[in-house]
N, C-alpha and C positions, 0 to 999 in steps of 0.2 A: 633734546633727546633725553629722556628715562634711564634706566639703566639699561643697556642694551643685553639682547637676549645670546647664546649663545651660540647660533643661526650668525648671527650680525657681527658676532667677533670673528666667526670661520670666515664670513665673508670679504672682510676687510683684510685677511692677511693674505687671500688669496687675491684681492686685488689689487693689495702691493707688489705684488712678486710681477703684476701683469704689466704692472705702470714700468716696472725695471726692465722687464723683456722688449716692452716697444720704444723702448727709450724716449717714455714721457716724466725725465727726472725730474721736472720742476711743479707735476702733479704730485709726482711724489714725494719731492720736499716737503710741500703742504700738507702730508701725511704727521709731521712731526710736529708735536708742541715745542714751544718755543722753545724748553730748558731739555728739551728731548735729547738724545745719547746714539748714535749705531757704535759698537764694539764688538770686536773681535779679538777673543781672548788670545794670547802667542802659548798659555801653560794651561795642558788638562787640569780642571777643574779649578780653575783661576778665579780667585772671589776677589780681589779687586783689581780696578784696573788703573788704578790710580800709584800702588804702590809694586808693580808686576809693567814689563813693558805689553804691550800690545800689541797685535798686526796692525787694530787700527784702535782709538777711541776718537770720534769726534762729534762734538757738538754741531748746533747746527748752523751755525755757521759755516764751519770748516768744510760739511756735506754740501750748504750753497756755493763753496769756493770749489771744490770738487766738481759740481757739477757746471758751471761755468765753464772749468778747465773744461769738460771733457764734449762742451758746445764751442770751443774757441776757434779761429782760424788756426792759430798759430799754433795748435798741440801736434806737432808733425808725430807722435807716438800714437797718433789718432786717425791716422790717415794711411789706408781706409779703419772704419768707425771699427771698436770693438762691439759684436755681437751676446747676447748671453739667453739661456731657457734656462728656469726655474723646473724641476719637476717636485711636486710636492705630494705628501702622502697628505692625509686629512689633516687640519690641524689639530689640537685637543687641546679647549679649555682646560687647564691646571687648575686655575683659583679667579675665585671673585670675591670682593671686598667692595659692596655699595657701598661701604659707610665711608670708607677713606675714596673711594673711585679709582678702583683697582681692578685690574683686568689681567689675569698673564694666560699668554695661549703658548705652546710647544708646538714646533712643525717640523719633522724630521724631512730631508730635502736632498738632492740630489742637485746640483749647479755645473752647468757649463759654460766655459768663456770662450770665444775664440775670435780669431783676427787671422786673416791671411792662409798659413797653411797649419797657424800653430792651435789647437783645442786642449783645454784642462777641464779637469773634471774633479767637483770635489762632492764628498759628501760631507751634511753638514748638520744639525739644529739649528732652528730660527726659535729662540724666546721671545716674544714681544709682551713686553709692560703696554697695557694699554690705559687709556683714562677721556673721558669724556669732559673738549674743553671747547665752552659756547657753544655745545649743542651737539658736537663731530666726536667722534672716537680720535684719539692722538695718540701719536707713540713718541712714550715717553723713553722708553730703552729698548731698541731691537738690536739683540745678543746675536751673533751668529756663531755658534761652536763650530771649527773643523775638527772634522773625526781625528785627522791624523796632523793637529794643530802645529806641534812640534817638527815638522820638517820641512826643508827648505822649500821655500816656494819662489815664486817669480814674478810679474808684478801685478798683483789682483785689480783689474784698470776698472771694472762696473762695482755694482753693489750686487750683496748676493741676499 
């Protein structure tokens, strides 16, 4: 792959959000490069997540070890399966950088979980860093802002 058009970046974030919705998690593992990131800031406007606690940071391991758990027999906090829809507004190319192979898109988003009788509902931003590696678009960091980051929550079991 070229440098991809900005057609091609809209379209890839919106068919991550789709791989999470039908819970095809291990297509969308393979969405991440290897050294890849998902994070979720815990403080508005948090610029690192290294030196700030987190809701979540994990590499991608931790996102395979996640996702396992949440195909396992034995996750009874899984049983029945948590559900989730993505509603997304357009995404918007921010910036592109061929020369470094830099991609970042913004997608303001609406998420809901739900399991049983209980539904949350968050609103949110999705950042994604993107970069083309052996041919495929990867994500290197997908950020998810919550709007209202700072309040108690409960336990976020999908990805958003």
């Amino acid at each position: 792959m070229t440098a991809p058009t900005d057609q091609q970046l809209i379209d890839f974030v919106i068919r991550e959000t789709r791989l999470i919705d039908q819970h095809r998690f291990e297509e969308w593992l393979d969405l991440f490069a290897e050294d890849g990131f998902y994070w979720m800031p815990l403080e508005w406007g948090q610029t690192d997540p290294r030196l700030t606690t987190s809701l979540m940071y994990e590499d991608k391991l931790l996102l395979k070890i996640r996702v396992e758990r949440l195909k396992g027999n034995r996750t009874f906090s899984q049983k029945p399966k948590s559900r989730c829809h993505h509603v997304l507004q357009t995404p918007q190319v921010d910036s592109r950088n061929e020369a470094s192979n830099e991609y970042v898109t913004w997608t303001p988003m609406h998420y809901v979980e739900t399991r049983l009788d209980q539904q949350d509902l968050y609103a949110a931003w999705a950042t994604h860093t993107l970069a083309v590696v052996d041919g495929a678009l990867k994500i290197k960091l997908k950020r998810v802002d919550i709007v209202n980051c700072d309040a108690a929550f409960g336990n976020i079991q999908l990805f958003m």
